[in-house]
C-alpha positions in Angstrom: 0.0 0.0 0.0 1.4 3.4 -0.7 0.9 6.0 1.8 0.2 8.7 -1.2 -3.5 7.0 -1.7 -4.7 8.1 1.8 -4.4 11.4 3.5 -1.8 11.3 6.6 -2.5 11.9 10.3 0.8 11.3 11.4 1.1 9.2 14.8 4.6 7.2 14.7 4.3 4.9 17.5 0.5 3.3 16.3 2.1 2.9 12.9 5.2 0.9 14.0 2.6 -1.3 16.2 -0.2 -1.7 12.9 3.1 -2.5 10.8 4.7 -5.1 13.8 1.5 -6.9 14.4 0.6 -7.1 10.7 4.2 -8.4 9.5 3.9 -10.8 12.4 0.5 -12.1 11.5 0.9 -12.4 7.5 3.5 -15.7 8.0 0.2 -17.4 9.2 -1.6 -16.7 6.1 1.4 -18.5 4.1 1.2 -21.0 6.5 -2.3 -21.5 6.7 -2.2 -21.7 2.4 0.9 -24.2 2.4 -1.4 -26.4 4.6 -4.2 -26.0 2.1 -1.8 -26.8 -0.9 -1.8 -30.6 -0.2 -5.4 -30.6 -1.2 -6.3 -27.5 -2.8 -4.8 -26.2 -6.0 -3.0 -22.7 -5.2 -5.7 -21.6 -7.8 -8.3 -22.0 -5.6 -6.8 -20.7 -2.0 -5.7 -17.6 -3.7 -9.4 -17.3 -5.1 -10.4 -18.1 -1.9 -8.4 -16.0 -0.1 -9.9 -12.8 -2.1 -13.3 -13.6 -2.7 -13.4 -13.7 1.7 -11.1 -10.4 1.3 -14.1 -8.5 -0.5 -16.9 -10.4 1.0 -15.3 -9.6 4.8 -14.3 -6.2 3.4 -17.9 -5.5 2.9 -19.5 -6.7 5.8 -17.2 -4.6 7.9 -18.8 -1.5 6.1 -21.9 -1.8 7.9 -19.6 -1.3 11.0 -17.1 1.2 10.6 -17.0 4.7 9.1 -15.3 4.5 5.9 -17.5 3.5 3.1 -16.3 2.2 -0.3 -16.2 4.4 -3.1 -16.5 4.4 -6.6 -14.9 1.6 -9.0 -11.9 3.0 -10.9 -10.1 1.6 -13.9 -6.7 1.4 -12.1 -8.3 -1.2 -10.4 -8.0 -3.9 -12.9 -4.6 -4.2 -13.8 -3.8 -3.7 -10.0 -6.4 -6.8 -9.4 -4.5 -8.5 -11.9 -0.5 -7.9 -11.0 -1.4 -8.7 -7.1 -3.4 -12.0 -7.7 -0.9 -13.5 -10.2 1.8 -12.3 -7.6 -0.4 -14.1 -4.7 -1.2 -17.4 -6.9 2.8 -17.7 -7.7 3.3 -17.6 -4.3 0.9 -20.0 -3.3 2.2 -22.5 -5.5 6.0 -21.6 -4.7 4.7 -22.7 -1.0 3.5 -25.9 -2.6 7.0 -27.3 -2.7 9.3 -24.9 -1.1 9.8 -24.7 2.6 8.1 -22.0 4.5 11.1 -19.2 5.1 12.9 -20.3 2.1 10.2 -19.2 -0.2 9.2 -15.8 1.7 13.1 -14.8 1.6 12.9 -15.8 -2.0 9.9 -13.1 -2.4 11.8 -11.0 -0.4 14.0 -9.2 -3.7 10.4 -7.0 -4.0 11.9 -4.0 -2.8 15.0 -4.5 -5.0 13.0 -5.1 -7.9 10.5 -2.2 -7.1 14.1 -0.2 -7.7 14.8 -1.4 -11.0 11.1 -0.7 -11.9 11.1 2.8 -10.8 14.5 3.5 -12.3 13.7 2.2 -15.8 9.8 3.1 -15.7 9.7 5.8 -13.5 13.0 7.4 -14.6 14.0 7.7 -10.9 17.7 8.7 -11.1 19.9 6.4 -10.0 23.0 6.7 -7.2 25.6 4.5 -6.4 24.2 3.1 -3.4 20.8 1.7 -5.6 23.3 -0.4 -7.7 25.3 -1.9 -4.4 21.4 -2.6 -2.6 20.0 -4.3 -6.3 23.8 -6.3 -6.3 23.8 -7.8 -2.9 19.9 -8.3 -3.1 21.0 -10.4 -6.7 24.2 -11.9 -4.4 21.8 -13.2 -1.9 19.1 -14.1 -4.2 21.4 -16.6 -6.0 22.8 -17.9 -2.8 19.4 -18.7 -1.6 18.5 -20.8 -4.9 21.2 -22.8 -5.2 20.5 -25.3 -2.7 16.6 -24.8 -3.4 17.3 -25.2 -7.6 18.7 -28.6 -7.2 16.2 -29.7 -4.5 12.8 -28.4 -5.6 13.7 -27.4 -9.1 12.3 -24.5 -11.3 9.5 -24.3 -8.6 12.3 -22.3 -6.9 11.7 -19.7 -9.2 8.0 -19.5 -8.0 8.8 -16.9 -5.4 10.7 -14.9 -7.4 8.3 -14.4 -10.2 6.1 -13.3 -7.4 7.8 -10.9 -6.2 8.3 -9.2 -9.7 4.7 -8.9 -10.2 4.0 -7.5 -6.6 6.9 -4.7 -7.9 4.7 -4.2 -10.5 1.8 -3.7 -8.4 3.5 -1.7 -6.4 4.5 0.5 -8.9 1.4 1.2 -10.6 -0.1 2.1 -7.1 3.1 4.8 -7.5 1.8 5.9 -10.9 -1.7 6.5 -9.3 -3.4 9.0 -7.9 -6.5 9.3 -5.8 -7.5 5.9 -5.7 -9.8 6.1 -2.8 -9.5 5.3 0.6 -7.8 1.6 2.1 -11.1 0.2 2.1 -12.6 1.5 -1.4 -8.7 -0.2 -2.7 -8.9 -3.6 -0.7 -12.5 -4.0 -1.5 -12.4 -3.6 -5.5 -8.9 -5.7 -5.9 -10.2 -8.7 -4.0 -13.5 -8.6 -6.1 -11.2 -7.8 -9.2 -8.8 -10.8 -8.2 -11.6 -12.7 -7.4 -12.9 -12.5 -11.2 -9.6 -12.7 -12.4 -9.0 -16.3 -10.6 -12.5 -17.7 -11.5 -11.1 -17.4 -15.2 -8.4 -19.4 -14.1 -10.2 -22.3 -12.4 -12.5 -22.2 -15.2 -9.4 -23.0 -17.7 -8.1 -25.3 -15.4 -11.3 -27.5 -15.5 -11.9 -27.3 -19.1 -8.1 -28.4 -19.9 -8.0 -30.5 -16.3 -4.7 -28.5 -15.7 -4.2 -29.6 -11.9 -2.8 -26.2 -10.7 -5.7 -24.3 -11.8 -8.3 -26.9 -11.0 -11.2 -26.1 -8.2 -11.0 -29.3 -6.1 -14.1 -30.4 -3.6 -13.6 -28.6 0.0 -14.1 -31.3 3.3 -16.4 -29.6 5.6 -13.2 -29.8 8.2 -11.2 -27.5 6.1 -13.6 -24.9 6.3 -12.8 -23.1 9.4 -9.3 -23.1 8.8 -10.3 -21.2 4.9 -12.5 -18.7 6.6 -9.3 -18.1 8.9 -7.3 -17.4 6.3 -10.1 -14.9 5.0 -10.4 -12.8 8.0 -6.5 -12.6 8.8 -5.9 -11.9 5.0 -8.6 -9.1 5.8 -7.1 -8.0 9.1 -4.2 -7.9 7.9 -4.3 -5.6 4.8 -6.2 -3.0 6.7 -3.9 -2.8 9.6 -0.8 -2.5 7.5 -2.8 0.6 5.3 -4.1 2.1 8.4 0.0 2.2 9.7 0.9 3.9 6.0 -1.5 6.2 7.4 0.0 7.3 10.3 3.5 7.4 9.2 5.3 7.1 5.7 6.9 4.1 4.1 10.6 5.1 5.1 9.8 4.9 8.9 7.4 1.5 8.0 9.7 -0.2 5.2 12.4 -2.1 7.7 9.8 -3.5 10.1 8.6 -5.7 7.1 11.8 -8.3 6.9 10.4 -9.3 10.7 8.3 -11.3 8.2 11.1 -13.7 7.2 12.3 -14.4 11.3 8.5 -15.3 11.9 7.7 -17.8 8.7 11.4 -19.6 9.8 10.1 -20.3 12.9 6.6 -21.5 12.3 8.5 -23.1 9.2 10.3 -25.2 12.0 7.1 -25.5 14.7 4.7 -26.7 12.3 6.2 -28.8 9.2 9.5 -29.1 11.1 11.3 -26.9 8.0 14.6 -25.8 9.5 16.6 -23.9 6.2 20.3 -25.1 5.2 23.3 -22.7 5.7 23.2 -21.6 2.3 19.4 -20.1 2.9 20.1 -18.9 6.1 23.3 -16.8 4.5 21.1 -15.7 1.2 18.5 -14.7 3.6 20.6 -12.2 5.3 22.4 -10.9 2.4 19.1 -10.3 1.0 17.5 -8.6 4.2 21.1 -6.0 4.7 20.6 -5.5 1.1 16.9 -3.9 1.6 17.7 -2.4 5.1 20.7 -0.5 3.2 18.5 0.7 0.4 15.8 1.9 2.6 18.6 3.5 5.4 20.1 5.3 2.3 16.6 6.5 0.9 15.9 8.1 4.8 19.5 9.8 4.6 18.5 11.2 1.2 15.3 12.9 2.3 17.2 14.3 4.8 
């Protein structure tokens, strides 16, 4: 979420706590979908996961002040970019341990770089090339154990985190697209279309990782789970864009990485090799660099 689509009221300390208890509750959600993958197709828990996304969204309107707003155009190609970024995911959790495949996703904010230097024309220091080099460095350090173990599904993550770039991006090239609710509301509904395509193609051709595969009744409260911390979870992290701006908010997100390691471990008993463990730091002093630089600069 960037903090340009909503108007600020700037309160430091409840920002740093939205942004803490969100990044500490969003390894759950991966968890909760890598535990689905062994009988669901990634297909359907991402489709899952945003039809609850607008359908809680819209419940909670009836309860709160903000209202959603009008549909916009931007919508759709954000719907699209943040759903393929989720479904890649989803299926990179399919294979990949837990930690290993949220450090993978975690070259976002290098790639969001190269984005905005090429499409944005953002002018580029010295200190962008070193953060996009060591986040590359650490990238390749993390695959290599992961390549010849899980194979191009190591890639998975990656991928995903190029399209969430791209999301991220357009949300940059924006402007007034309503307020977090108006946004969280449309995407899941656009997403939700978006992956009904998908599970349509994936019947028709009986293509397994698009297919919509029968739900046991004891899987549902653990679906509807995922539905109202996905929804929980998006709206605390824009409400702390709203009280503070993405330089004070951007380091807080790599807590994400030491929380899906350890319910990696707890849960399927996923402890990550050297090698991850190395990549995976590389990766994370990479984007604390970049963003410590981008603070200095707006000083």
């Amino acid at each position: 979420m960037n903090n340009r689509t909503l108007t600020q009221i700037p309160n430091v300390n409840k920002a740093m706590l939205f942004m803490v208890i969100g990044v500490m509750l969003l390894p759950f959600t991966d968890t909760i979908a890598k535990y689905l993958s062994t009988t669901l197709s990634p297909t359907q828990i991402a489709w899952l996961r945003f039809t609850l996304q607008a359908l809680f969204i819209f419940i909670l309107t009836f309860f709160i002040k903000e209202k959603i707003g009008k549909f916009k155009l931007n919508y759709l190609y954000l719907g699209f970019f943040v759903s393929t970024s989720i479904l890649l995911l989803f299926w990179g959790l399919k294979y990949l341990p837990l930690a290993n495949n949220i450090a993978l996703f975690f070259i976002e904010p290098l790639v969001l770089t190269l984005l905005s230097i090429i499409f944005l024309k953002e002018k580029v220091f010295k200190e962008h090339i070193i953060a996009v080099i060591l986040g590359l460095i650490g990238t390749l350090i993390i695959i290599r154990p992961n390549l010849s173990m899980y194979g191009i599904a190591a890639f998975l993550p990656i991928l995903s985190a190029i399209l969430y770039a791209l999301y991220l991006m357009f949300i940059r090239l924006s402007s007034n697209l309503g307020n977090s609710v108006t946004i969280q509301f449309y995407i899941g509904i656009v997403a939700s279309l978006f992956l009904s395509i998908c599970l349509l193609i994936g019947e028709s051709f009986s293509l397994e990782i698009l297919k919509f595969n029968s739900i046991d009744m004891s899987y549902w409260w653990i679906i509807l789970a995922l539905g109202i911390l996905t929804t929980f979870i998006q709206l605390l992290i824009s409400k702390a864009f709203y009280y503070a701006n993405a330089s004070v908010l951007a380091s807080f997100q790599y807590l994400e990485i030491i929380f899906a390691t350890f319910l990696g471990w707890i849960i399927f008993n996923d402890i990550p090799d050297r090698l991850t463990i190395l990549g995976a730091f590389i990766v994370i002093f990479a984007g604390l660099y970049l963003i410590k630089y981008e603070r200095k600069k707006k000083k």
